[in-house]
C-alpha positions as CSV (number, residue, x, y, z in Angstrom):
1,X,41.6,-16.4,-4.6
2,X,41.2,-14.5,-7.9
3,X,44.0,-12.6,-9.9
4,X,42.5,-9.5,-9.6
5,X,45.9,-8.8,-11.9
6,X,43.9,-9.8,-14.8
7,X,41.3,-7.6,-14.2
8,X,40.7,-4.0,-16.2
9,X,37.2,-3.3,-15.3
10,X,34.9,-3.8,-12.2
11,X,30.7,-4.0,-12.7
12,X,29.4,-3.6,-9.7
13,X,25.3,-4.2,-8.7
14,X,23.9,-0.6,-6.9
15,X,21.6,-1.1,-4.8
16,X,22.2,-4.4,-2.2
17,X,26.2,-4.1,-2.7
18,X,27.1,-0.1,-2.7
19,X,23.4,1.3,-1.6
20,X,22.0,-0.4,1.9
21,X,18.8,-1.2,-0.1
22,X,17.2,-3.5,2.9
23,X,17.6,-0.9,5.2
24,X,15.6,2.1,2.7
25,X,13.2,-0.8,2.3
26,X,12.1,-0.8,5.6
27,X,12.3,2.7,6.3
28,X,9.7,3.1,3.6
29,X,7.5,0.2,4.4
30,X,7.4,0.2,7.9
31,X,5.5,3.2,8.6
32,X,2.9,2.1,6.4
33,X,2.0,-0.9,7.8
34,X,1.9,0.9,10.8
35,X,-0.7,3.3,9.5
36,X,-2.7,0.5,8.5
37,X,-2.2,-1.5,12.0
38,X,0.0,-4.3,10.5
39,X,2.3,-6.3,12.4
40,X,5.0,-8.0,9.9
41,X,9.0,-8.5,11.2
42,X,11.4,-7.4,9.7
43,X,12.4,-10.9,8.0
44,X,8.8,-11.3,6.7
45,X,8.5,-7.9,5.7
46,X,12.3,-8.5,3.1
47,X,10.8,-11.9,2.0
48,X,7.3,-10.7,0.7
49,X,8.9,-7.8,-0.9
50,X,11.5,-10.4,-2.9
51,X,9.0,-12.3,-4.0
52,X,6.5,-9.7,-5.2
53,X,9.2,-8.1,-6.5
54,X,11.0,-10.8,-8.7
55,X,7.0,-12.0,-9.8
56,X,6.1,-8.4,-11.1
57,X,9.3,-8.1,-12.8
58,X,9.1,-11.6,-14.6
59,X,6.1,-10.2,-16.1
60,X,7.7,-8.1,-18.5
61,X,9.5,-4.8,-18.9
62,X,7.5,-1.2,-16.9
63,X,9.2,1.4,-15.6
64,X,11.1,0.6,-11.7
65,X,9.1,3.0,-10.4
66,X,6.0,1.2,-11.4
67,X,7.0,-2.2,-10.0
68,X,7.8,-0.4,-6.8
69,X,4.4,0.7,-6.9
70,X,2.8,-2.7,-7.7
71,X,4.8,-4.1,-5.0
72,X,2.9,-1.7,-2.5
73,X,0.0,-3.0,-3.9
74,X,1.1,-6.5,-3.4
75,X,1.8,-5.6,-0.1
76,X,-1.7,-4.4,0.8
77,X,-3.0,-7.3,-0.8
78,X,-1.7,-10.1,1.6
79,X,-1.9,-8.4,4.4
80,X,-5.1,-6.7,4.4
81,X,-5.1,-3.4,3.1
82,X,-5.0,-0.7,0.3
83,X,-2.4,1.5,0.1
84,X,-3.5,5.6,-0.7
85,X,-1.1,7.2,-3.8
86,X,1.5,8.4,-1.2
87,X,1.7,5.1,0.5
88,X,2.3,3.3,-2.9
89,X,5.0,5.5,-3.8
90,X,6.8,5.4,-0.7
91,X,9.1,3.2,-1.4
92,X,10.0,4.7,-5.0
93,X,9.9,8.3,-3.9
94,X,12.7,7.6,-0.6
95,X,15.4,5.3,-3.3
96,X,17.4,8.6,-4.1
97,X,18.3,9.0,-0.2
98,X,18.7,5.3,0.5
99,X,22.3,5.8,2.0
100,X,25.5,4.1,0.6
101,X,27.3,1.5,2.7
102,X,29.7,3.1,5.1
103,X,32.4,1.1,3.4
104,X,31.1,2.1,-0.4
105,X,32.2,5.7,-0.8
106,X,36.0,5.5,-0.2
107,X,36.2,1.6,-1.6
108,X,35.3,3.1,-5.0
109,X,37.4,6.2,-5.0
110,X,40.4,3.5,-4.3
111,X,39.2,1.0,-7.0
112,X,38.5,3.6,-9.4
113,X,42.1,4.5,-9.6
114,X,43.0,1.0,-10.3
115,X,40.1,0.0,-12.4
116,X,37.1,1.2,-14.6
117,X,34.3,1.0,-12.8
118,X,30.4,0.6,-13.6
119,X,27.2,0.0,-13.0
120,X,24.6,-2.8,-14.0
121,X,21.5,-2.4,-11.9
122,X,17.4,-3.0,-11.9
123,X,16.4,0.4,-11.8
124,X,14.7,4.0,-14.1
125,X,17.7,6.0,-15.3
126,X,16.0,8.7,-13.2
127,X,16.2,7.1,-9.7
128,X,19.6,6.3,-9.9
129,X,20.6,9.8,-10.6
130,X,19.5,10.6,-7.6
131,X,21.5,7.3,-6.2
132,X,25.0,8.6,-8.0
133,X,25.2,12.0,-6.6
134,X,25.6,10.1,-3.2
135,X,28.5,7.4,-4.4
136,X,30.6,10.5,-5.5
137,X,32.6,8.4,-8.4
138,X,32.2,8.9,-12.1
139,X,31.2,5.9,-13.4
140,X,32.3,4.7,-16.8
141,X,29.1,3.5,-17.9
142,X,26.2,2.8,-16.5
143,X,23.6,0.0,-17.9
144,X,20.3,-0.1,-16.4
145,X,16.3,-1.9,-16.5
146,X,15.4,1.0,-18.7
147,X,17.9,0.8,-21.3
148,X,18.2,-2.6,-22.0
149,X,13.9,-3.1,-21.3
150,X,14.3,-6.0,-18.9
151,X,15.6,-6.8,-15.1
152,X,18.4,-9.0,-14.1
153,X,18.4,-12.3,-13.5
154,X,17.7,-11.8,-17.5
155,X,21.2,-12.2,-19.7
156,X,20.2,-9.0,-21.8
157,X,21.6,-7.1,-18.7
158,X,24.8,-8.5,-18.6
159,X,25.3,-8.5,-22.7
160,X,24.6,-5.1,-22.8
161,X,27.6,-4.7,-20.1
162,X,29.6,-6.8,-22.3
163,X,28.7,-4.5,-25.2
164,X,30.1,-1.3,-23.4
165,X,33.1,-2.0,-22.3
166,X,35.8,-3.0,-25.3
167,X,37.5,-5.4,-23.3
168,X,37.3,-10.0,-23.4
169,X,35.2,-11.4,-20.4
170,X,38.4,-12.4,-18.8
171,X,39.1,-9.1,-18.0
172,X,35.7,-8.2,-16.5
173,X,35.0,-9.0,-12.8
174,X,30.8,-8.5,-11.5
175,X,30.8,-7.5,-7.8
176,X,27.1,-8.0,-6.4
177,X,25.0,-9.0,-2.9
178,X,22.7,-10.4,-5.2
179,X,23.2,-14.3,-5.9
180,X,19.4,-14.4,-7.8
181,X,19.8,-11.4,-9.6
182,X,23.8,-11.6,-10.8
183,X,25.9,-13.7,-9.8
184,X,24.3,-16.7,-11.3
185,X,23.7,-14.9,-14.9
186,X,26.9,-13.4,-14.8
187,X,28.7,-16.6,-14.0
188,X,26.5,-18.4,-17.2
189,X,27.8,-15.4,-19.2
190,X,31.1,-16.1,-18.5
191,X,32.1,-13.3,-15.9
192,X,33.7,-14.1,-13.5
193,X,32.5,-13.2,-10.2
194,X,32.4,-11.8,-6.0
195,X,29.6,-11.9,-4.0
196,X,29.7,-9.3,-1.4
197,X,27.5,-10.9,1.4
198,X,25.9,-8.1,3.1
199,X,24.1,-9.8,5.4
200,X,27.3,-11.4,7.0
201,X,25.5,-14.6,8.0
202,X,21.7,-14.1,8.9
203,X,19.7,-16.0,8.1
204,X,17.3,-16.7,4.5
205,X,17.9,-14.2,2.3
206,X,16.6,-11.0,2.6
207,X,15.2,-8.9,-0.2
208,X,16.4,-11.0,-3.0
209,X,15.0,-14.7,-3.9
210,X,16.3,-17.8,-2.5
211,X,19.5,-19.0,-5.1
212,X,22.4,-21.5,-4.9
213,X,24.8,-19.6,-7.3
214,X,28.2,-19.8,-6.3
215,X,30.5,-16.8,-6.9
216,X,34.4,-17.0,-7.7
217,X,35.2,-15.4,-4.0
218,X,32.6,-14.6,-1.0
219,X,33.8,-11.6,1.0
220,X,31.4,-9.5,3.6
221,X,32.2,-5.6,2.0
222,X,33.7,-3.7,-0.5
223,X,36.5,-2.9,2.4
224,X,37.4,-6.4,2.4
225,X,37.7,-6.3,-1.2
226,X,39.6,-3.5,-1.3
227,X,42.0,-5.7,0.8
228,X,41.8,-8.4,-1.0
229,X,43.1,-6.5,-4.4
230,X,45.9,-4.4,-2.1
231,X,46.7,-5.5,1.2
232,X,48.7,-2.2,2.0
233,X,45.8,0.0,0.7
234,X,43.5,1.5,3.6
235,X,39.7,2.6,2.9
């Protein structure tokens, strides 16, 4: 187990570990591959959108909302068709209603009081306005793609984070679903880490790219870690 005692701040990832990303994912994409007459589970559907994805963002720095875009396109492009405007934005127009986890809301009320709290996530400044409004916590900073110009797995994210918050490493902890995107740069950085495995056991993995990282501590939801820092605490 960690000493979460040692502890003064908390970066969490959004979307994957307090926003139920796979979920708004599908909701977006489903309906147009159904337009279109497409038949793709939804396993295939999460691992063609990692993968397109994590390629268009390796490219270099554009705006979220583009990639989002390009990965429509992408879409349409292995399986067969073209996507109108509407149907390329889908899945960057729906982001800001993507629901929180059921767990998210009161976990960070309850580890705001202990800790400060922030955000480091692969998105426009923009779309996670929208995003905050719903997580109902003031944040103490918030670092995303737009400000520092690049996307997680690259380390200007996390030095950035290191940049904002006046504290040593050793009292930073990095809470994210996202082994590919942050646990393994913030462990190279020197954070330590918890991955919050969402997908409690299914198999492959998702809507993120295959990666062997290894976190600090595993748990399934921010309600277990919640538990995990305060045994008597309830959320």
């Amino acid at each position: 187990m960690l000493d979460f005692g040692r502890f003064e701040a908390l970066s969490f990832d959004c979307y994957g570990t307090l926003i139920d990303w796979e979920s708004g994912i599908l909701s977006a994409v489903r309906p147009v591959l159904a337009a279109h007459g497409k038949d793709l589970d939804d396993a295939g559907i999460l691992r063609l959108y990692a993968e397109l994805e994590s390629r268009i963002e390796s490219r270099g720095y554009e705006p979220y909302r583009t990639v989002l875009c390009r990965v429509m396109e992408g879409l349409g492009e292995r399986l067969g068709f073209v996507p109108d405007e509407a149907q390329r934005s889908s899945v960057a127009d729906s982001l800001g209603t993507w629901p929180p986890f059921p767990d998210t809301v009161r976990a960070l009320r309850f580890l705001k009081s202990r800790f400060r709290v922030g955000i480091l996530s692969n998105v426009d400044d923009d779309l996670f306005a929208a995003t905050a409004n719903q997580l109902e916590v003031d944040f103490d900073w918030v670092v995303t793609a737009e400000q520092v110009g690049d996307y997680k797995p690259s380390m200007r994210a996390f030095e950035a984070v290191l940049e904002r918050i006046p504290l040593p490493k050793g009292s930073i902890l990095h809470v994210a679903q996202s082994l590919y995107h942050d646990i393994g740069p913030a462990r190279e950085i020197g954070l330590a880490t918890v991955w919050i495995d969402r997908r409690r056991g299914e198999p492959g993995f998702g809507a993120t790219p295959e990666s062997r990282a290894e976190a600090d501590l595993t748990l399934p939801d921010l309600r277990s870690l919640v538990a995990a820092i305060d045994p008597s605490a309830t959320v």
